[in-house]
C-alpha positions in Angstrom: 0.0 0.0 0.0 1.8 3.5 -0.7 1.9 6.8 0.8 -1.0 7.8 -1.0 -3.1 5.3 -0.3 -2.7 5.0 3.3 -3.0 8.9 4.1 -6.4 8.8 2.1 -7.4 5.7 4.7 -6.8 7.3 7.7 -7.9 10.5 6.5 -11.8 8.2 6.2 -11.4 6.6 8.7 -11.1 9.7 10.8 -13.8 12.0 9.4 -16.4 8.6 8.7 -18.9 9.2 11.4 -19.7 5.5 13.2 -23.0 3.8 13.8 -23.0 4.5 17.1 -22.1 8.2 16.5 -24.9 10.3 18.0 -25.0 12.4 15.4 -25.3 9.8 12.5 -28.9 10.3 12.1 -28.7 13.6 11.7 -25.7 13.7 8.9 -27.8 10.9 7.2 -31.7 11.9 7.0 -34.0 15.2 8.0 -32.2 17.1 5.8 -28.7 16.9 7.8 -26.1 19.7 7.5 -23.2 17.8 9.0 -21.1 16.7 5.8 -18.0 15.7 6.0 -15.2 15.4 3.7 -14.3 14.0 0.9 -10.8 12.7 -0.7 -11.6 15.4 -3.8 -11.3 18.2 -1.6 -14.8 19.8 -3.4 -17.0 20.3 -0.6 -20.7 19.5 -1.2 -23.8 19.7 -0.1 -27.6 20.0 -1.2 -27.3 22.7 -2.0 -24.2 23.3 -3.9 -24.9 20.1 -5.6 -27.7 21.6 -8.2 -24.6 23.8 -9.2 -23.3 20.5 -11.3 -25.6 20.1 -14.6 -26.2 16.5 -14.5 -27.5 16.5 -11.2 -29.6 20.2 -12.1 -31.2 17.6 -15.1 -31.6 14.8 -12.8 -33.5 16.8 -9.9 -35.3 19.1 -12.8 -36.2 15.7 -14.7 -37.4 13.8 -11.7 -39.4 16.7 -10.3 -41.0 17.6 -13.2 -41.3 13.6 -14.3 -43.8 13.4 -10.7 -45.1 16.7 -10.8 -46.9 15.6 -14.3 -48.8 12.9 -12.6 -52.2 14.0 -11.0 -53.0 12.8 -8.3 -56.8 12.4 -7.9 -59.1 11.4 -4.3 -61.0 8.7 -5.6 -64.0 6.6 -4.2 -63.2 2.4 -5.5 -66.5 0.8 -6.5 -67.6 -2.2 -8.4 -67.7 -0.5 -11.3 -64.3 1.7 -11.4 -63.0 4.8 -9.6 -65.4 7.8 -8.9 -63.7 11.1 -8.2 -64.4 11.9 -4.3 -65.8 15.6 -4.9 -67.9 16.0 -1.8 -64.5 14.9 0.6 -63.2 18.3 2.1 -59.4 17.0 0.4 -61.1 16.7 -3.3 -59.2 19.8 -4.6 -55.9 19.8 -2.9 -54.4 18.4 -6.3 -57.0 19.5 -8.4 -56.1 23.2 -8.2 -54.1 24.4 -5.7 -52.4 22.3 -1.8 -51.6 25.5 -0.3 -54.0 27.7 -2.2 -50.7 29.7 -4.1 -49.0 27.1 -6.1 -50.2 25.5 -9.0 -50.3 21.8 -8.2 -47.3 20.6 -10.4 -45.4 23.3 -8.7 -46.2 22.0 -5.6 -45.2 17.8 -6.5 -42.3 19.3 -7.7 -41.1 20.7 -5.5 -41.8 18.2 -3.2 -40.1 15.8 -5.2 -37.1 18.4 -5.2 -37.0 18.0 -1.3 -37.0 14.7 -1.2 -34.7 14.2 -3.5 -31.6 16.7 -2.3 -32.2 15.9 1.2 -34.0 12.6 2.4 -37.5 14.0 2.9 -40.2 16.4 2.3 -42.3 17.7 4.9 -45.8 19.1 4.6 -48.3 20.7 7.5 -51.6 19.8 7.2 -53.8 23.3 7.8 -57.4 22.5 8.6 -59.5 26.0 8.3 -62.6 26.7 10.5 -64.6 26.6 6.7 -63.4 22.6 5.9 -60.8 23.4 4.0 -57.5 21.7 4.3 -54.2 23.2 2.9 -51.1 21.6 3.3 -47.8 24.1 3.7 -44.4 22.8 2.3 -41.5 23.3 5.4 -38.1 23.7 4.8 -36.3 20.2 5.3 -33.0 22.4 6.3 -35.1 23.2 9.6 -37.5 19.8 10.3 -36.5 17.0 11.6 -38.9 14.2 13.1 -37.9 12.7 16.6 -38.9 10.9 18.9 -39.9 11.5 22.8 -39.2 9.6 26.1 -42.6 7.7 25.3 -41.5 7.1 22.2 -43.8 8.9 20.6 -43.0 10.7 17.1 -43.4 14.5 16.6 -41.6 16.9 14.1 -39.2 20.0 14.7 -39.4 22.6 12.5 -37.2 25.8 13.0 -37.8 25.3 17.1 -41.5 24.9 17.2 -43.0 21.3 17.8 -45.8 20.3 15.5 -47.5 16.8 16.3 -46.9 13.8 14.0 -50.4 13.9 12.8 -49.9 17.7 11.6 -46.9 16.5 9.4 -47.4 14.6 6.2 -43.7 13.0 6.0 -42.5 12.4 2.3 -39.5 9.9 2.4 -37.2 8.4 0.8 -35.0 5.1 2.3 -33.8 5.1 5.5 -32.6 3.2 8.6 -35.3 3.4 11.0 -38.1 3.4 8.6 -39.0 7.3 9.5 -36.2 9.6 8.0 -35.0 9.0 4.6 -31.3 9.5 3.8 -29.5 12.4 2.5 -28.5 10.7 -1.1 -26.6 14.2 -1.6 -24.2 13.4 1.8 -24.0 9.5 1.5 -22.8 9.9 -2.1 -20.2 13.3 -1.7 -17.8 11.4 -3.1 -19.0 10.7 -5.9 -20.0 14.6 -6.2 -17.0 16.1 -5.4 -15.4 13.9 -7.9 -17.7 15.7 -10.7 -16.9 18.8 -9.6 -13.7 18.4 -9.2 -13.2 17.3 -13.3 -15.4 20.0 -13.8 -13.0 22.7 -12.3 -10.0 20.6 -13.9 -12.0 21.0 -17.5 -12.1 24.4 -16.7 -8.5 25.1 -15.8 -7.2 23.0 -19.0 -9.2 25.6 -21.5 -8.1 28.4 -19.9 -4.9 27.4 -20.4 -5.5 27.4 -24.2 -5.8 23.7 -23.8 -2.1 23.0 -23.7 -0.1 20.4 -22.1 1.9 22.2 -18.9 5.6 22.9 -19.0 8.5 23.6 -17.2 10.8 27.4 -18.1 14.5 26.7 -17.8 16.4 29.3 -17.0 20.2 30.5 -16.2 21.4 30.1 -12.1 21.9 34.2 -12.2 18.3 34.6 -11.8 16.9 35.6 -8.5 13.8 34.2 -6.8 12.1 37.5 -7.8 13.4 37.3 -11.1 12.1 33.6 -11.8 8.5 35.1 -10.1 8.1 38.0 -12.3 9.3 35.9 -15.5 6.3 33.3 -14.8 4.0 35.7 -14.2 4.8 37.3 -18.2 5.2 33.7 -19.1 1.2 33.2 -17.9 -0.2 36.6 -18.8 1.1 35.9 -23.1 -0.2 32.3 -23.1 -2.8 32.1 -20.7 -6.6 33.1 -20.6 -9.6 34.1 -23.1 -7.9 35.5 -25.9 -4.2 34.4 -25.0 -4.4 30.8 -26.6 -2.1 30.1 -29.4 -0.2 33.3 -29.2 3.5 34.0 -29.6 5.8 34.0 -26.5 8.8 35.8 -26.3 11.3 35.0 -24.1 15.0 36.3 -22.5 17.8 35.0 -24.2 19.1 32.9 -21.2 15.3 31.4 -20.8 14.1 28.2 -22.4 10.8 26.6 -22.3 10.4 22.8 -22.2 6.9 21.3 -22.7 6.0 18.3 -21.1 3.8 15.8 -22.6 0.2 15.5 -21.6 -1.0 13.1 -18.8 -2.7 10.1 -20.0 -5.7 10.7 -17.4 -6.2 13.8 -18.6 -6.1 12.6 -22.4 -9.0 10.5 -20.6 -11.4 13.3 -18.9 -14.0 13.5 -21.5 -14.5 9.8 -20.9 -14.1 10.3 -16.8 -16.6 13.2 -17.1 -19.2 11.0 -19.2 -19.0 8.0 -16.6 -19.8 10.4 -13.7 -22.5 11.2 -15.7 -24.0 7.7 -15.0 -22.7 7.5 -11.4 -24.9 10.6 -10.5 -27.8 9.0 -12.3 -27.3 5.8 -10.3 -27.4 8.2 -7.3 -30.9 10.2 -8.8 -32.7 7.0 -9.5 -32.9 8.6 -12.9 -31.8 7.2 -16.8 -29.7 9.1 -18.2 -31.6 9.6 -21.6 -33.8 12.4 -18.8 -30.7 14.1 -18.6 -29.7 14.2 -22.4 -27.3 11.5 -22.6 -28.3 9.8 -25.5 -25.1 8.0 -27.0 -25.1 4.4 -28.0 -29.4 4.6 -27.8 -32.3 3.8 -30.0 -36.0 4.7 -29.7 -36.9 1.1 -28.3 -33.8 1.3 -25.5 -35.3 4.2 -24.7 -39.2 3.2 -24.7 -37.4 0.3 -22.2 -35.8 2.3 -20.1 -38.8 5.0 -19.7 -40.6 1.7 -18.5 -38.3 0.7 -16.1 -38.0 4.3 -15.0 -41.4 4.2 -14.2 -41.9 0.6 -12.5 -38.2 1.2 -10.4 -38.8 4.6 -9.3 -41.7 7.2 -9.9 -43.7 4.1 -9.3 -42.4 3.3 -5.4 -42.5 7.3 -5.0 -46.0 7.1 -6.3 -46.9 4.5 -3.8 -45.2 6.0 -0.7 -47.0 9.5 -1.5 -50.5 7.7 -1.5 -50.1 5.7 1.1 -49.1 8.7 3.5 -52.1 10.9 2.4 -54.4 8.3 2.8 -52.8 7.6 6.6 -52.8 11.6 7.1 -55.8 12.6 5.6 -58.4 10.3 5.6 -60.3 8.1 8.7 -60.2 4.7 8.9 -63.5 4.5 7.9 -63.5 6.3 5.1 -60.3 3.8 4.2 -62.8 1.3 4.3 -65.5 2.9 2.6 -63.3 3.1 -0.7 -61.6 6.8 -0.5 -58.1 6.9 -1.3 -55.8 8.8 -3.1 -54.5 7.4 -6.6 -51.8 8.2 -9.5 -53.1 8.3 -13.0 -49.6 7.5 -14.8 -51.6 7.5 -18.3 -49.4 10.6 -19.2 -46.5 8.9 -18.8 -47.7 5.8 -20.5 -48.4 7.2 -23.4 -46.3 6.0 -26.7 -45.8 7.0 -30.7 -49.6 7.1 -32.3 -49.4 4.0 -34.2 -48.7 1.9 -31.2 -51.3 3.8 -29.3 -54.1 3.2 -32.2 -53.2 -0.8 -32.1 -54.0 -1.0 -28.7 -57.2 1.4 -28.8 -58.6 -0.5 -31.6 -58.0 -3.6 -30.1 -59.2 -2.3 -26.8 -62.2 -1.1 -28.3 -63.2 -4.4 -30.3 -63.5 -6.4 -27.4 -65.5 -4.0 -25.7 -63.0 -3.0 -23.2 -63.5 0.6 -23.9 -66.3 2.8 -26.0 -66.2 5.1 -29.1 -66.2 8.3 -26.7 -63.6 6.3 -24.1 -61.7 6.5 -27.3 -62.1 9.8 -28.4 -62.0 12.0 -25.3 -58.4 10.0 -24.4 -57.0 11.2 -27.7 -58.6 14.6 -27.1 -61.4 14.6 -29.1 -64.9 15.2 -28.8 -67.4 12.7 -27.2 -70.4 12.2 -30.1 -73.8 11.1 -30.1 -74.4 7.4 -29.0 -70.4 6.8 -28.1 -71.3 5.2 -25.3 -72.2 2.0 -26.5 -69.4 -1.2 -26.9 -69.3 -3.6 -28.7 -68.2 -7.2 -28.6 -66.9 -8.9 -31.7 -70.0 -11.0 -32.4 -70.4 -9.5 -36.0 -70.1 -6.1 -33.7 -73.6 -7.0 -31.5 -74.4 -4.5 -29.1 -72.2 -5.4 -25.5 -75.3 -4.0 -23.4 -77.9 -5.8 -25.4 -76.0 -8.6 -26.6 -78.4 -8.5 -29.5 -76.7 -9.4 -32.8 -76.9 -6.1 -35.2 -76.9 -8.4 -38.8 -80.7 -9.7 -37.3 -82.0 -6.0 -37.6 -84.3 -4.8 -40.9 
């Protein structure tokens, strides 16, 4: 093991919190603003982090991704979904949570929270009128914990709110409460980015040019050397300097040194963070715009997957804790609950989409104005009806059309 190698060990082994570390809950989840370092020296945080593009397009992508999906109160009865519109909650994602945002604003930024730091909080607002609002908190100043009865309540920015005030949005974490701070856990991997970002940076303004080393004559003084590097940098370095003419003393010499093989290799080393951050997201990388080595079919496939790996278990999670927050048991039981309609995202090319309509719609699954209004047209007299293929006889009847006069 060399030098190297064994200062970077003890360096982790030092600044790793442990398990048993107090604090360990707090660097990980609620938003934690302990983060400790990293072997890259770039220091990041949730903040910070949006400053790196791919992780900008990942967070944008997923936001927007959710915030697409409506989210509807729906009453489950033998014969589909009916939207809930008498339940006081019908039009907190209908039109506005909090009565200022629009409600993809409001997913979104949800999403956003969860995402960058572990969880999203909202407070549930009950007005004297029936309505309910819910707030979104900052997760930099909520944290949930728990009391000497074990009981949960939340923290935000020093006042106490009770656990059934809070509507906690998380992601995976420990103890089944908090969610981890993807942003903290994975810094490495970060600061790495940034860090070949920074080096990109400092390569072009150097006119792209492999470094070198001036030689010159043992009369020179320390100041001398000092002020003849500083001319050196000001001709050949920065916008406007690159692939200009140097002049130099006659005693001076200037010997270039080849360039690096890693750094021959950054484009590819920039790329494959690319993926690492995605990995980190729970995002494809075709949402961010890498598109190289893809078809439309990988891409259809990966959309898919996308959707089944991870809007899909945020989808769940988010239902799940509105029906636990904002409805009753008994209207649980009486069929309310909150439900993602994905068809937005589900939707492919129009050629596919007619195959499966028409086939829908000759086996009676779905009717002429079913058809129509999901495509955006208009509904039309005596839609309604569906049809079986028995020389197309009426599905409601069951009366076979070819016996008519």
């Amino acid at each position: 093991m060399g030098l190297l190698d064994k200062l970077l060990r003890r360096t982790e082994a030092k600044n790793t919190p442990s398990i048993t570390d107090p604090n360990w809950r707090a660097i990980l989840s609620n938003g934690g603003q302990v983060y400790g370092p990293n072997d890259s020296g770039a220091f990041i945080n949730s903040a910070n982090a949006m400053t790196l593009s791919v992780v900008l397009a990942g967070v944008r992508g997923l936001a927007n991704d959710y915030g697409q999906i409506p989210i509807r109160l729906v009453k489950q009865t033998d014969k589909g979904d009916v939207p809930a519109k008498d339940h006081r909650c019908y039009g907190l994602f209908e039109r506005s949570p909090d009565g200022v945002t629009s409600p993809i604003q409001f997913k979104s930024a949800m999403i956003l929270h969860r995402t960058l730091y572990g969880s999203a909080y909202l407070e549930i607002v009950n007005y004297g009128d029936g309505r309910t609002r819910l707030q979104l908190l900052n997760p930099r100043e909520t944290r949930a914990e728990l009391d000497a009865q074990n009981q949960l309540y939340y923290v935000n920015a020093g006042n106490h709110l009770p656990a059934e005030k809070v509507i906690h949005i998380a992601g995976v974490g420990f103890d089944g409460i908090s969610g981890y701070n993807a942003i903290n856990l994975c810094r490495q991997t970060l600061g790495l980015t940034q860090v070949l970002e920074t080096y990109a940076a400092a390569f072009m303004k150097n006119g792209a040019k492999s470094s070198g080393v001036l030689k010159t004559s043992p009369a020179y003084t320390p100041e001398a050397r000092k002020q003849l590097l500083d001319d050196w940098k000001e001709m050949t370095e920065g916008k406007g300097s690159q692939g200009s003419t140097a002049i130099l003393p006659p005693d001076a010499d200037y010997r270039q040194i080849s360039v690096n093989p890693a750094a021959a290799q950054m484009l590819e080393s920039r790329k494959f963070q690319i993926y690492e951050i995605c990995r980190v997201i729970g995002i494809p990388p075709n949402r961010v715009g890498e598109l190289d080595g893809y078809n439309y079919g990988a891409v259809e496939s990966e959309n898919l997957l996308y959707l089944q790996t991870t809007l899909g278990p945020i989808a769940e999670g988010v239902e799940q804790m509105l029906n636990l927050k904002l409805l009753t048991e008994q209207e649980q039981s009486d069929g309310l609950t909150f439900k993602h309609d994905f068809s937005i995202l589900l939707k492919t090319d129009a050629a596919t989409r007619t195959a499966m309509k028409v086939a829908m719609f000759d086996r009676g699954v779905i009717s002429g104005n079913q058809w129509a209004i999901s495509e955006n047209y208009p509904a039309y007299d005596n839609g309604d009806r569906r049809y079986v293929p028995l020389n197309m006889g009426d599905a409601n009847g069951g009366q076979d059309i070819s016996t008519n006069s």
